[in-house]
N, C-alpha and C positions, 0 to 999 in steps of 0.2 A: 487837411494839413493840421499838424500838432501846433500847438501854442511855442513849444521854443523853436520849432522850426521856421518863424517868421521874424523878419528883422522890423525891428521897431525904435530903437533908440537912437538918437540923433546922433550921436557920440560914432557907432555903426554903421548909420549911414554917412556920412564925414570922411569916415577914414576909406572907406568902400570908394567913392569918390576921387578923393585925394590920394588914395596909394592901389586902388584897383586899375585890371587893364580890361579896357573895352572893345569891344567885336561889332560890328554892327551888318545888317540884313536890311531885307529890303521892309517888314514892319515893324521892326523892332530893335533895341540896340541891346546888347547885355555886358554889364559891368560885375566882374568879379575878380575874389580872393580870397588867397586859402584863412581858413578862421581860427587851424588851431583844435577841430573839435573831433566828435566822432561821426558827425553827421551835417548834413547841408542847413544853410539855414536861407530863405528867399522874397524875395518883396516883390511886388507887380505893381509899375506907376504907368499913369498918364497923364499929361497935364494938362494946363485950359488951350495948349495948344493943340488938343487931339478935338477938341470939339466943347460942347456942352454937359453937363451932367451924364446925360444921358447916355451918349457917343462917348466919357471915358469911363464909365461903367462895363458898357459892353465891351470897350477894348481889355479892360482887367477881366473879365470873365474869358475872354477869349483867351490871352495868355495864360490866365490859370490851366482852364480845360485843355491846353494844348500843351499844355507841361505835366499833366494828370497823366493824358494817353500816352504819352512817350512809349515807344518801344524799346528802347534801350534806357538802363537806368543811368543814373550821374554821380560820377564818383564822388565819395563822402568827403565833408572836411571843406566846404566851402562856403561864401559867400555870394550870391548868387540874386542881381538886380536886373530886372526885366523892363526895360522901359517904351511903351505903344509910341510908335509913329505915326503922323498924320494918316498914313496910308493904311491901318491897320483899319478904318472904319467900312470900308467898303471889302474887306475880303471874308473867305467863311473862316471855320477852323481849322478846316485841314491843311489850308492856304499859311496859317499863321501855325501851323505845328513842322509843315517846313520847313518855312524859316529857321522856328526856333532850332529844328533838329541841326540845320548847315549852321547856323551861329553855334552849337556846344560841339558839333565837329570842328569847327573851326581854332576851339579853343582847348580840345584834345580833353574834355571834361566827359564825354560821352564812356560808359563803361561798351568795351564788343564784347558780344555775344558770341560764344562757339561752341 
């Protein structure tokens, strides 16, 4: 992932929050909005309520990697937050790339393939 393709500014995350619309799955929830740009920009959180250090580590590497393999790409021009649920510590990746897939069909962010 490119350096401005990650959201980092508090100011970004705020508004993402307060005027984004959220989706939620069964390990994860995602909160997005269009940004304005030519391209996505995306953050992957879990908090001390997914586990230990440890357990939200492996849950941000899991949403990374299952946003990496995507078979369909996502269309440009958004804001794009990923956030691990409790239940993200016990499944594999392709379990958590499900998900993710029905959560950006859900939000018609998925580009189709033909």
């Amino acid at each position: 992932m490119l350096k401005p393709e990650v959201l980092r500014n508090k100011k970004d995350f705020s508004s993402l929050y307060n005027k984004g619309k959220s989706v939620g799955e069964r390990c994860l929830v995602l909160i997005y909005r269009k940004n304005g740009l030519s391209y996505n920009r995306m953050a992957f959180l879990a908090s001390k309520k997914v586990g230990g250090s440890v357990e939200r580590n492996r849950a941000r590497r899991l949403l990374k990697e299952s946003f990496r393999t995507l078979d369909h790409p996502v269309k440009p021009g958004y804001d794009l937050l990923f956030i691990a649920r409790r239940s993200i510590i016990r499944l594999k990746c392709a379990d958590v790339k499900k998900s993710m897939e029905a959560a950006l069909r859900k939000t018609n962010l998925m580009e189709c393939k033909e």
